[in-house]
PDB file of the backbone (N, CA, C, O) and the ligand in Angstrom, with CONECT records:
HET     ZN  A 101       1
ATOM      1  N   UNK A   1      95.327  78.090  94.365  1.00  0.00           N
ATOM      2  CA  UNK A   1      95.010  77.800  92.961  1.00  0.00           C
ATOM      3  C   UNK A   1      93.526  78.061  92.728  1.00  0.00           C
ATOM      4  O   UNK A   1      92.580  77.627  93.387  1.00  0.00           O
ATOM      5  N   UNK A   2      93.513  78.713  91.851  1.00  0.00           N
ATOM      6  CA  UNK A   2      92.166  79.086  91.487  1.00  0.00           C
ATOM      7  C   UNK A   2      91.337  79.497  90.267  1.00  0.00           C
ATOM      8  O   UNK A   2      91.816  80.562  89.879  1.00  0.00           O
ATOM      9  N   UNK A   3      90.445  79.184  89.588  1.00  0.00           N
ATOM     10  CA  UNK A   3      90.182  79.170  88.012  1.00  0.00           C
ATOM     11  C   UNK A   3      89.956  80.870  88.218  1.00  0.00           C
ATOM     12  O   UNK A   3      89.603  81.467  89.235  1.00  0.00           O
ATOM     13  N   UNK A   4      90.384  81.554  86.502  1.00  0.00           N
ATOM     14  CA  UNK A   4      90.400  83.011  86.665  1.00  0.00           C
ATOM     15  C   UNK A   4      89.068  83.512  85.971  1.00  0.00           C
ATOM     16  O   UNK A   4      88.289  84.390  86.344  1.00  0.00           O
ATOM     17  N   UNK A   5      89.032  82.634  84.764  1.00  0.00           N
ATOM     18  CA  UNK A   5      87.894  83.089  83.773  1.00  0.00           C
ATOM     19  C   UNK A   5      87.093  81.956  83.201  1.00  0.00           C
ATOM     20  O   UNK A   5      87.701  80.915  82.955  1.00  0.00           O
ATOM     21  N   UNK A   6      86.046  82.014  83.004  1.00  0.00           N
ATOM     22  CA  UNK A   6      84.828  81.072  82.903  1.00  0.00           C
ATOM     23  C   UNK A   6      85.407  80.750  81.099  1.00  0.00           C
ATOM     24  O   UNK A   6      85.509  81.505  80.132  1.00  0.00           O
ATOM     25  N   UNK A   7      85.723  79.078  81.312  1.00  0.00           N
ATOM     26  CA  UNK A   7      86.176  78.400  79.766  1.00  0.00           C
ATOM     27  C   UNK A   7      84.934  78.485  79.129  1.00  0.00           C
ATOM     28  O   UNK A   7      85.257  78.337  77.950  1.00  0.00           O
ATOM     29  N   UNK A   8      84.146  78.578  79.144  1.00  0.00           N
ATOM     30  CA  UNK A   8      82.820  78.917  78.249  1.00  0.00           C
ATOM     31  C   UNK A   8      82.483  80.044  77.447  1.00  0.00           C
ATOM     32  O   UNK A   8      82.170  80.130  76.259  1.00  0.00           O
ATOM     33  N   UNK A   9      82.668  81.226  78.711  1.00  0.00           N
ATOM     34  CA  UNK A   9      82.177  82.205  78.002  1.00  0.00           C
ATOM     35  C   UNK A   9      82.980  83.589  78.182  1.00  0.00           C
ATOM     36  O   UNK A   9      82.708  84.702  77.732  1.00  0.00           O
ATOM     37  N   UNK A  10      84.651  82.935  79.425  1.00  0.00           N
ATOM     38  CA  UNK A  10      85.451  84.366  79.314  1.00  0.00           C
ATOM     39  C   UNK A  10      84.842  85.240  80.073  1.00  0.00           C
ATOM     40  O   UNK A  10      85.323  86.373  80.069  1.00  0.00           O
ATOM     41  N   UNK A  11      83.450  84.937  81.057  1.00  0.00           N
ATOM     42  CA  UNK A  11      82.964  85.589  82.068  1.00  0.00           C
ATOM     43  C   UNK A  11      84.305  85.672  83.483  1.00  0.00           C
ATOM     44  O   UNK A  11      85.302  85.025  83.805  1.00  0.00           O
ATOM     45  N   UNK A  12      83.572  86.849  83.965  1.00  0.00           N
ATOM     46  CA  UNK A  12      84.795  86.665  85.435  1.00  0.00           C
ATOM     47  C   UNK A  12      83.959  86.122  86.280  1.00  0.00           C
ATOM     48  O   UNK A  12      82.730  86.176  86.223  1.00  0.00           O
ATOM     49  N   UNK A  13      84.776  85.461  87.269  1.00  0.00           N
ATOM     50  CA  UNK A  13      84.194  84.461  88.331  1.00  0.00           C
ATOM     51  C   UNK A  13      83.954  84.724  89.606  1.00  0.00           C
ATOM     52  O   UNK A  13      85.047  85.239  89.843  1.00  0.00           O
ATOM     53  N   UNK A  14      83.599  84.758  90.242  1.00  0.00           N
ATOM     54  CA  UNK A  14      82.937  85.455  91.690  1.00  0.00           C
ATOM     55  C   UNK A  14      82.675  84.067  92.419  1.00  0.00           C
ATOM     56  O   UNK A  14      81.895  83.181  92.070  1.00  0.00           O
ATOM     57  N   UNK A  15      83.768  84.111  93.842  1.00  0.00           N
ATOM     58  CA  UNK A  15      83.192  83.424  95.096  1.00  0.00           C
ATOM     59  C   UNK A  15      81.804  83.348  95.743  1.00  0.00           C
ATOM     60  O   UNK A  15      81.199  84.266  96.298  1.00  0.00           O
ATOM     61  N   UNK A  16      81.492  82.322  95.600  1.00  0.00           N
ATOM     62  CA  UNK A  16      79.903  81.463  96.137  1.00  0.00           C
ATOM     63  C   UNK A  16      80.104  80.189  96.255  1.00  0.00           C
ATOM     64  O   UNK A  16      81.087  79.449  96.260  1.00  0.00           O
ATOM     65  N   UNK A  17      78.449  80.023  96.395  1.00  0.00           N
ATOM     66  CA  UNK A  17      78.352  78.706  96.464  1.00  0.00           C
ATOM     67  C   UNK A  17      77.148  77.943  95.936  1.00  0.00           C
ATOM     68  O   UNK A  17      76.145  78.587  95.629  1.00  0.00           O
ATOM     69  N   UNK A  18      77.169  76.576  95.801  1.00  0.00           N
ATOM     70  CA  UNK A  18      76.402  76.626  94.646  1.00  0.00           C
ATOM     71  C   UNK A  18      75.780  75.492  94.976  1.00  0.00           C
ATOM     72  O   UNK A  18      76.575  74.990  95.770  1.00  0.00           O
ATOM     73  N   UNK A  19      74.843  74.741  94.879  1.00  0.00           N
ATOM     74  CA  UNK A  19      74.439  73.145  94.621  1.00  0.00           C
ATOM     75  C   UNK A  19      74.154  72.217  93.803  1.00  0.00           C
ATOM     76  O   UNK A  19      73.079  72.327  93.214  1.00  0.00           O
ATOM     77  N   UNK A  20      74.909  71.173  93.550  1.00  0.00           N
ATOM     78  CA  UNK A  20      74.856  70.347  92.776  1.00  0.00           C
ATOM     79  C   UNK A  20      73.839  68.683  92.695  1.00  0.00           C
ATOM     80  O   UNK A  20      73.404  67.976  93.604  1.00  0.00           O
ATOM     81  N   UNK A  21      73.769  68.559  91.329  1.00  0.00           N
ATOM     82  CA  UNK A  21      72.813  67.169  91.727  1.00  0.00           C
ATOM     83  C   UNK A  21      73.933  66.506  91.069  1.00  0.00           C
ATOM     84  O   UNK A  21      74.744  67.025  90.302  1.00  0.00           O
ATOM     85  N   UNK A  22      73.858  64.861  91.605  1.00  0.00           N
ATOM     86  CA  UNK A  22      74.171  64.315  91.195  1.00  0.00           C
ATOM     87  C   UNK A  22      73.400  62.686  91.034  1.00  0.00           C
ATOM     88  O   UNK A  22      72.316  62.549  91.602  1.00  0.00           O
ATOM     89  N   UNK A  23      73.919  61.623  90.346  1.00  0.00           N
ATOM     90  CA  UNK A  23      73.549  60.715  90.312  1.00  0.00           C
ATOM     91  C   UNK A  23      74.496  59.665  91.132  1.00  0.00           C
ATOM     92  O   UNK A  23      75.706  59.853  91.005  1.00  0.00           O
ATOM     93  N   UNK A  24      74.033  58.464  92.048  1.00  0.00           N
ATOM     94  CA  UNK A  24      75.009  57.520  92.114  1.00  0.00           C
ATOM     95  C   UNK A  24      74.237  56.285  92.359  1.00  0.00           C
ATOM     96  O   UNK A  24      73.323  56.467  93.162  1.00  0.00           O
ATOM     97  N   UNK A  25      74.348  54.947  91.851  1.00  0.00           N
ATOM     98  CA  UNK A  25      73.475  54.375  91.397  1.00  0.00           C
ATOM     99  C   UNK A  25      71.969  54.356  91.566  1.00  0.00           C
ATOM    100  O   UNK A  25      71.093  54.040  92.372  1.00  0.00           O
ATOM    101  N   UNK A  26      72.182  54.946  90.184  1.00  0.00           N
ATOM    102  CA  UNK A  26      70.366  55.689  90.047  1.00  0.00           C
ATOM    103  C   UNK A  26      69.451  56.530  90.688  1.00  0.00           C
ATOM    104  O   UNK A  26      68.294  56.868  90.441  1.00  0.00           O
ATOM    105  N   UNK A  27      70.742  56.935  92.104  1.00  0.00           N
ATOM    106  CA  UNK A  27      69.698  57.715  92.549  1.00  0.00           C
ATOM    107  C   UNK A  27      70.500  58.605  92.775  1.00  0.00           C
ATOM    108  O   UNK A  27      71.718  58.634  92.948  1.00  0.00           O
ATOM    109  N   UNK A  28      69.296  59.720  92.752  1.00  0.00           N
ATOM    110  CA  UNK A  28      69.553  61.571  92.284  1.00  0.00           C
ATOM    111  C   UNK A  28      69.946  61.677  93.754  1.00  0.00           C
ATOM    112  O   UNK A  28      69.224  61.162  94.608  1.00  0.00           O
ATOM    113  N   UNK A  29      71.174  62.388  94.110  1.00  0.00           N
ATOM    114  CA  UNK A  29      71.519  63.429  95.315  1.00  0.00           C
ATOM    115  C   UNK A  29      71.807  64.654  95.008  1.00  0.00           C
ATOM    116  O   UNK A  29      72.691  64.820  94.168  1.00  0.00           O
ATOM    117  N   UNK A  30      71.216  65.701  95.540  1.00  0.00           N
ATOM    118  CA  UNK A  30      71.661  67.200  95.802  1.00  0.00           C
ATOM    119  C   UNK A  30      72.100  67.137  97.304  1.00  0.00           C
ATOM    120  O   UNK A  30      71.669  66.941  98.440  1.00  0.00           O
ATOM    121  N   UNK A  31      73.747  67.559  96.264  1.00  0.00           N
ATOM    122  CA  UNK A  31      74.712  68.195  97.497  1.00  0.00           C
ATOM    123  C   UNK A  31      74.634  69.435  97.511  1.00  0.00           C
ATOM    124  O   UNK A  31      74.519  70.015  96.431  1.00  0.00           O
ATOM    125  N   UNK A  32      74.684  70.348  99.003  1.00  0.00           N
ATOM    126  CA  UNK A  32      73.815  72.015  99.334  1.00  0.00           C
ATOM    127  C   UNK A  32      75.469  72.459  99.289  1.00  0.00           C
ATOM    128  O   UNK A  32      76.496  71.804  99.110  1.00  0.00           O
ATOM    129  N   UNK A  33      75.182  74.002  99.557  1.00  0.00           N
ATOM    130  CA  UNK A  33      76.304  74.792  99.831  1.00  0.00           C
ATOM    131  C   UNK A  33      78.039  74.551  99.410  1.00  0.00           C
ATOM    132  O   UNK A  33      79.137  74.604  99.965  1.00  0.00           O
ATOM    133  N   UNK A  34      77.653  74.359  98.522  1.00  0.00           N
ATOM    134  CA  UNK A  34      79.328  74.292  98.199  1.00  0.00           C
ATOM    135  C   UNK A  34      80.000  75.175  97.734  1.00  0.00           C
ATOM    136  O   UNK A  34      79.491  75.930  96.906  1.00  0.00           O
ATOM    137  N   UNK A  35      81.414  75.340  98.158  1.00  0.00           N
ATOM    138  CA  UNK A  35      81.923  76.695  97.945  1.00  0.00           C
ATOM    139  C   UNK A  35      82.552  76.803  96.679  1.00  0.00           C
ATOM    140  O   UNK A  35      83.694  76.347  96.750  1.00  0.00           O
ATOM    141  N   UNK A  36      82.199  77.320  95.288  1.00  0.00           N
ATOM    142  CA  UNK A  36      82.381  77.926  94.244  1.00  0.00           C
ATOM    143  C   UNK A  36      82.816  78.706  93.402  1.00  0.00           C
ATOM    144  O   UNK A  36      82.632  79.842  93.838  1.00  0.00           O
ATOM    145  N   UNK A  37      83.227  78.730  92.568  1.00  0.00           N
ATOM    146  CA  UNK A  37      84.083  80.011  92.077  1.00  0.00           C
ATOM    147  C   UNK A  37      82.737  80.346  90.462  1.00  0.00           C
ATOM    148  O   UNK A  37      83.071  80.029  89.320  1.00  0.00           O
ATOM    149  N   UNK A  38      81.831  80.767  90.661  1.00  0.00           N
ATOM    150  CA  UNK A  38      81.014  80.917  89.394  1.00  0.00           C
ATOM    151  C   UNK A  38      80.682  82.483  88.810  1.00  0.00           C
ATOM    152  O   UNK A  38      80.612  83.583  89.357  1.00  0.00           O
ATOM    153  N   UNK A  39      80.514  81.999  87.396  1.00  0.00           N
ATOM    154  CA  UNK A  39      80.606  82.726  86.557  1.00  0.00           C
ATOM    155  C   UNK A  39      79.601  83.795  86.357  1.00  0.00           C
ATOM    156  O   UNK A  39      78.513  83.432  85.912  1.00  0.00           O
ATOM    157  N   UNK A  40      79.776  85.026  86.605  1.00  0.00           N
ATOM    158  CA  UNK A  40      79.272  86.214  86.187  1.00  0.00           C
ATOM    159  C   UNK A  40      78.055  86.557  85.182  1.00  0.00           C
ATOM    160  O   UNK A  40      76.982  87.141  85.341  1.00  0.00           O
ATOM    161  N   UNK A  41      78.861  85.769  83.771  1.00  0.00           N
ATOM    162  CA  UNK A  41      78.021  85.858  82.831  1.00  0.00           C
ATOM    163  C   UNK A  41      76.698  84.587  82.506  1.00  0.00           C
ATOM    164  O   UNK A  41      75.486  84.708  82.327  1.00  0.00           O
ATOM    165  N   UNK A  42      77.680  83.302  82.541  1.00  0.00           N
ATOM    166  CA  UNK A  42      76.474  82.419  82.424  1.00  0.00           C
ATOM    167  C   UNK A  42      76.444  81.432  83.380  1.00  0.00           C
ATOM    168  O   UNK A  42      75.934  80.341  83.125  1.00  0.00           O
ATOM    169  N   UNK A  43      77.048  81.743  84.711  1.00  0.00           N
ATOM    170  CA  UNK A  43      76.203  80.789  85.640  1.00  0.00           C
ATOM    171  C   UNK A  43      77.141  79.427  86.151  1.00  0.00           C
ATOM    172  O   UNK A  43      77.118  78.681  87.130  1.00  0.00           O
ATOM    173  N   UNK A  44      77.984  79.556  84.890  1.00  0.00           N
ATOM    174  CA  UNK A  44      78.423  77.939  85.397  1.00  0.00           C
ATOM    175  C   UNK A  44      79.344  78.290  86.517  1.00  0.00           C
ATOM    176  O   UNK A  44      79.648  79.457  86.766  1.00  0.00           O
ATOM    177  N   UNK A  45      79.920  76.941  87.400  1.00  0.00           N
ATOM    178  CA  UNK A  45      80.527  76.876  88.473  1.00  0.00           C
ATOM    179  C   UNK A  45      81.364  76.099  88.442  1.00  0.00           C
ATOM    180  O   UNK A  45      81.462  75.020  87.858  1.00  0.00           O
ATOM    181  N   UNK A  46      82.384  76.954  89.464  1.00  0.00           N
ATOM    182  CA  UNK A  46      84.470  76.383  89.030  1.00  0.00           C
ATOM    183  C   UNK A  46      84.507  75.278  90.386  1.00  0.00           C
ATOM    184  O   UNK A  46      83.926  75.565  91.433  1.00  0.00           O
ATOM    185  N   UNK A  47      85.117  74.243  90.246  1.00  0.00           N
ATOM    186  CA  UNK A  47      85.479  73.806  91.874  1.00  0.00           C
ATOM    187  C   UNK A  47      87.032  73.431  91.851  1.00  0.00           C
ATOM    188  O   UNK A  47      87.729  72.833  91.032  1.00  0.00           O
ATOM    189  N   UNK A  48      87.265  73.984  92.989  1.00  0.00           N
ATOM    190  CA  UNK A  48      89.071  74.016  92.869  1.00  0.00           C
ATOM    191  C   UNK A  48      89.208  72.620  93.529  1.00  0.00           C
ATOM    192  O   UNK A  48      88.370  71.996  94.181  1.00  0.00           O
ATOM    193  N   UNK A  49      90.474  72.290  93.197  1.00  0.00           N
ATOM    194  CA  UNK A  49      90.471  70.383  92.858  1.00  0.00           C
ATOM    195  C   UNK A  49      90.123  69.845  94.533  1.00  0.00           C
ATOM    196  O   UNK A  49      89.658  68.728  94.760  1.00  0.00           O
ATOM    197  N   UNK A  50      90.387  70.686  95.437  1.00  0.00           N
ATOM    198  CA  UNK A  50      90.103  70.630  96.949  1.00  0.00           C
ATOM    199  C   UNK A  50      88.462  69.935  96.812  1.00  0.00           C
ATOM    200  O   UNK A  50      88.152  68.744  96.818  1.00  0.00           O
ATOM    201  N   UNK A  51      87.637  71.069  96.698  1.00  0.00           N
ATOM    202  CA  UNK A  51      86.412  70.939  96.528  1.00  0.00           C
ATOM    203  C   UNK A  51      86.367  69.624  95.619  1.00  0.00           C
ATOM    204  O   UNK A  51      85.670  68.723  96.086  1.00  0.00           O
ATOM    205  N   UNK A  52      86.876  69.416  94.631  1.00  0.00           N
ATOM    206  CA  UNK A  52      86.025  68.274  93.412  1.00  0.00           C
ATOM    207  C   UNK A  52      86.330  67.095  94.214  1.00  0.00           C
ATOM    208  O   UNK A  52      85.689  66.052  94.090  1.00  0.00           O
ATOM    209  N   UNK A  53      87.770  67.310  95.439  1.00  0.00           N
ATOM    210  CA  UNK A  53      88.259  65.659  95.848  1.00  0.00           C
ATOM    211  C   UNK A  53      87.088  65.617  96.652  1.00  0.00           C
ATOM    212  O   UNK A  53      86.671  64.459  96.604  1.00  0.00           O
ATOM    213  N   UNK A  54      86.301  66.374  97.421  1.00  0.00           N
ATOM    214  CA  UNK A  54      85.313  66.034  98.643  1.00  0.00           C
ATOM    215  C   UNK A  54      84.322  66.072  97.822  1.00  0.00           C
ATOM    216  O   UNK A  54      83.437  65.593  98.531  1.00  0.00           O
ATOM    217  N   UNK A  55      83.829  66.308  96.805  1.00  0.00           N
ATOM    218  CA  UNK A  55      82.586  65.895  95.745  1.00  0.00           C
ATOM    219  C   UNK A  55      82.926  64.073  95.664  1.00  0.00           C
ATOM    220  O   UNK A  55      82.302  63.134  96.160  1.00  0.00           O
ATOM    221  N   UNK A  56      83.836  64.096  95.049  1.00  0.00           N
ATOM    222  CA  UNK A  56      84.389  62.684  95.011  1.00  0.00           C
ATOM    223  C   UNK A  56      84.113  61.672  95.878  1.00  0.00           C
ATOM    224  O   UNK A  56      83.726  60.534  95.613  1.00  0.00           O
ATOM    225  N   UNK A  57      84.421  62.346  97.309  1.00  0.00           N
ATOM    226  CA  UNK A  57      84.232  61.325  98.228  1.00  0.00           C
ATOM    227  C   UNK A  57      83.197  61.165  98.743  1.00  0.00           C
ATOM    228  O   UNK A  57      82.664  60.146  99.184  1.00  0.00           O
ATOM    229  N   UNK A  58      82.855  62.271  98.697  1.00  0.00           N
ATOM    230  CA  UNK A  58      80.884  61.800  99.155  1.00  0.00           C
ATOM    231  C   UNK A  58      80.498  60.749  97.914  1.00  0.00           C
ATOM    232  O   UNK A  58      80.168  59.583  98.129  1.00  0.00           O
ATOM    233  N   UNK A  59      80.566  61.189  96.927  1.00  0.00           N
ATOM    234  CA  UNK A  59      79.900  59.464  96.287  1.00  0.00           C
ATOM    235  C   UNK A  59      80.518  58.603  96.452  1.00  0.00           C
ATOM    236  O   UNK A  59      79.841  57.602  96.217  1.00  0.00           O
ATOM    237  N   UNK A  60      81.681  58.307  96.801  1.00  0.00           N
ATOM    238  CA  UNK A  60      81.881  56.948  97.022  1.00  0.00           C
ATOM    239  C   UNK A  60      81.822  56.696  98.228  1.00  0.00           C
ATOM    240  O   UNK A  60      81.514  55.535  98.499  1.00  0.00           O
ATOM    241  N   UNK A  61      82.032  57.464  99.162  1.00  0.00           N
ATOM    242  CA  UNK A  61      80.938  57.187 100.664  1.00  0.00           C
ATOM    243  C   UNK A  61      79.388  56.872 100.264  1.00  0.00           C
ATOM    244  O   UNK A  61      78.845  56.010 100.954  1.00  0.00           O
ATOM    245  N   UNK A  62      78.741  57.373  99.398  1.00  0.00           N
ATOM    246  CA  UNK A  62      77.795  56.982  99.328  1.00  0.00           C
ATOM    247  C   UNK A  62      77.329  55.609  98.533  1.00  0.00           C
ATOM    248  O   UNK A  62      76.344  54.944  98.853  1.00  0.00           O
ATOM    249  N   UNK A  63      78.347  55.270  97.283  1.00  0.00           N
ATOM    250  CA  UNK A  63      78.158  54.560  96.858  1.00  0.00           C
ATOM    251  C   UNK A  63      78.584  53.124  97.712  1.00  0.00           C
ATOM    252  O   UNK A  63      78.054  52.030  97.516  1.00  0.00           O
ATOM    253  N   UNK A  64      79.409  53.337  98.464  1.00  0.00           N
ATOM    254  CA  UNK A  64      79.641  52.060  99.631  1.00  0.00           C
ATOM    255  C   UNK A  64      78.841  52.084 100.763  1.00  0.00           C
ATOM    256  O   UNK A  64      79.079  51.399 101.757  1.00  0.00           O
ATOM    257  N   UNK A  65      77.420  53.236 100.599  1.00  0.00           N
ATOM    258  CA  UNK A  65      76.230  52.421 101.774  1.00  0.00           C
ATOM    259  C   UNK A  65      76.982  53.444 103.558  1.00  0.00           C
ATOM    260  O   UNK A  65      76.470  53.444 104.677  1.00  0.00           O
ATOM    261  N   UNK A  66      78.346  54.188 103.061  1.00  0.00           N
ATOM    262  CA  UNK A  66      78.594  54.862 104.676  1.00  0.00           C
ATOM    263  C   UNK A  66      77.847  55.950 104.771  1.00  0.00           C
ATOM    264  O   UNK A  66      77.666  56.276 105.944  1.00  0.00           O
ATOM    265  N   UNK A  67      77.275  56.732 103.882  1.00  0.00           N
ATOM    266  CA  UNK A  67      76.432  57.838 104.436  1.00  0.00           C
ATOM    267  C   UNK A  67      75.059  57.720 104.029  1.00  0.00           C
ATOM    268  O   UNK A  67      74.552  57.503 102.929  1.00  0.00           O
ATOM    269  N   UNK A  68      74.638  57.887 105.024  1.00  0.00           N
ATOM    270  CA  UNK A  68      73.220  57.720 104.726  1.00  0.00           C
ATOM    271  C   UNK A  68      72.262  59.196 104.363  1.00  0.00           C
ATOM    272  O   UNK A  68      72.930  60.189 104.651  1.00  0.00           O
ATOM    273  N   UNK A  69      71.171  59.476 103.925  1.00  0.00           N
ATOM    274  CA  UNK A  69      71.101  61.013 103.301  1.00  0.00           C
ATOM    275  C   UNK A  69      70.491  61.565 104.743  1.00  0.00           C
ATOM    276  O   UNK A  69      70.760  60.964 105.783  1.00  0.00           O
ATOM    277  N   UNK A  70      69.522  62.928 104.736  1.00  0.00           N
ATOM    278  CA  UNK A  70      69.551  63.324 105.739  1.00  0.00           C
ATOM    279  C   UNK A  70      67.954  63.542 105.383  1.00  0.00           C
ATOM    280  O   UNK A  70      67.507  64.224 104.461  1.00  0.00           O
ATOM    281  N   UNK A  71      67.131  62.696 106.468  1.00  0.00           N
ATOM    282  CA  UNK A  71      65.740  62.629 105.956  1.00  0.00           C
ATOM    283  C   UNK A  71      64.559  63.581 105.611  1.00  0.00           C
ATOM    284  O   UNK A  71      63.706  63.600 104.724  1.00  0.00           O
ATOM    285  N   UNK A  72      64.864  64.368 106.686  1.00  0.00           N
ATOM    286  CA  UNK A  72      64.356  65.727 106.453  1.00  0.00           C
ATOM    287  C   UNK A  72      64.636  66.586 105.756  1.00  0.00           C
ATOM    288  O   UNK A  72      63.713  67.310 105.382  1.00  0.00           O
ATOM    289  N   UNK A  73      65.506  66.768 105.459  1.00  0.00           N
ATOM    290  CA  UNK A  73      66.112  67.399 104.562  1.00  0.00           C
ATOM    291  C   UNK A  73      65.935  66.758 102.672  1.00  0.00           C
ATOM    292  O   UNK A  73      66.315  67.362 101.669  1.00  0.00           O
ATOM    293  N   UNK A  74      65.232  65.368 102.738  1.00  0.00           N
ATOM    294  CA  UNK A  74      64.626  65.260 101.597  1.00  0.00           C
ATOM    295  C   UNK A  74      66.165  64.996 100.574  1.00  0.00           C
ATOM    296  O   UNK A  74      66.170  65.301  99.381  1.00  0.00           O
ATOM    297  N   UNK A  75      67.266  64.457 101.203  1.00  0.00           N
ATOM    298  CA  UNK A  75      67.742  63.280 100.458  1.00  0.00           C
ATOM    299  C   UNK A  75      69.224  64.304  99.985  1.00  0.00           C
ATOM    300  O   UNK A  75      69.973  64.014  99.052  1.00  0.00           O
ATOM    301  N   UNK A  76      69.407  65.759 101.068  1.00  0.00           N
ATOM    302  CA  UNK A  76      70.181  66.372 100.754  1.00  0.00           C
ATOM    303  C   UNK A  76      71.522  66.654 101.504  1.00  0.00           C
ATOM    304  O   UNK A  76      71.281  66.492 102.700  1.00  0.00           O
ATOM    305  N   UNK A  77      72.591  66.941 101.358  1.00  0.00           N
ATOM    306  CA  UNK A  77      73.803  66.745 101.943  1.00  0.00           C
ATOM    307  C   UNK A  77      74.855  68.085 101.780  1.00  0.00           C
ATOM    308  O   UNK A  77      75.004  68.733 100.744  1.00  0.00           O
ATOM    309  N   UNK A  78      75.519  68.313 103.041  1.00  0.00           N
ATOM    310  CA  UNK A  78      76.765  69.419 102.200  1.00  0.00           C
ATOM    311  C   UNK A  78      78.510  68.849 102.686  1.00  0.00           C
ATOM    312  O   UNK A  78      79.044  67.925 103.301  1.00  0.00           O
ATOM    313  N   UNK A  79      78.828  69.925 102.042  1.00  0.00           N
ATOM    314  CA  UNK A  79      80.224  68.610 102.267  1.00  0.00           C
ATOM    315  C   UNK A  79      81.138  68.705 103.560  1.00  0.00           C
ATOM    316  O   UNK A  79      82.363  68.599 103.620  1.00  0.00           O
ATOM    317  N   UNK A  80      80.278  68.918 104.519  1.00  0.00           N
ATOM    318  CA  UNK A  80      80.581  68.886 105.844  1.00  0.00           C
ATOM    319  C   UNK A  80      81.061  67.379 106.086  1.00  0.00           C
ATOM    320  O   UNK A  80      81.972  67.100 106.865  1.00  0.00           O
ATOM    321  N   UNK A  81      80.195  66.232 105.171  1.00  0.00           N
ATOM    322  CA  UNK A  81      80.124  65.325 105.693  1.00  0.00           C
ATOM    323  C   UNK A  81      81.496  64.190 104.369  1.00  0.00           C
ATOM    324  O   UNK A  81      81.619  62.981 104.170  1.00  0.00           O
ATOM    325  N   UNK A  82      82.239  65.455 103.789  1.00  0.00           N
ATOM    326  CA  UNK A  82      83.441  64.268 103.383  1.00  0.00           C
ATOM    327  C   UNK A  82      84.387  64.083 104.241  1.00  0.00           C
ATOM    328  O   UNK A  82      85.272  63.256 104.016  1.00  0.00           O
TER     329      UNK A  82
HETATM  330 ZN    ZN A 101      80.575  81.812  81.723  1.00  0.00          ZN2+
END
């Protein structure tokens, strides 16, 4: 399963990967390398429901205190670790 055309702008979508920030209480995480389906024309990025469940679970691993960030790396994560 896989998104075909970018709901925005009808761009075609090209395999990558991409990084995201997110918030979880109050504090900003960028998750690295994630694998993507993004758009050609303006950029945005598809995640097939696989990918969004391990987005998912890293915050609530994180929001329950089990992962801790990676220090050197300056507070960043990939989803090796859902
Ligand atoms: Zn687009």
């Amino acid at each position: 399963m896989k998104p075909e055309k970018c709901s925005l702008c009808k761009g075609k979508l090209r395999r990558g990967v991409t990084d995201i920030v997110v918030e979880v209480e109050g504090r900003i995480i960028s998750i690295k390398e994630i694998p993507a389906y993004i758009c050609d024309e303006c950029g945005e990025a598809y995640f097939t429901p696989e990918i969004s469940r391990k987005i998912d679970n890293i915050m609530k691993k994180f929001h329950e205190s089990k992962l801790s960030l990676h220090p050197i790396e300056a507070g960043e994560l990939t989803l090796a670790e859902a």
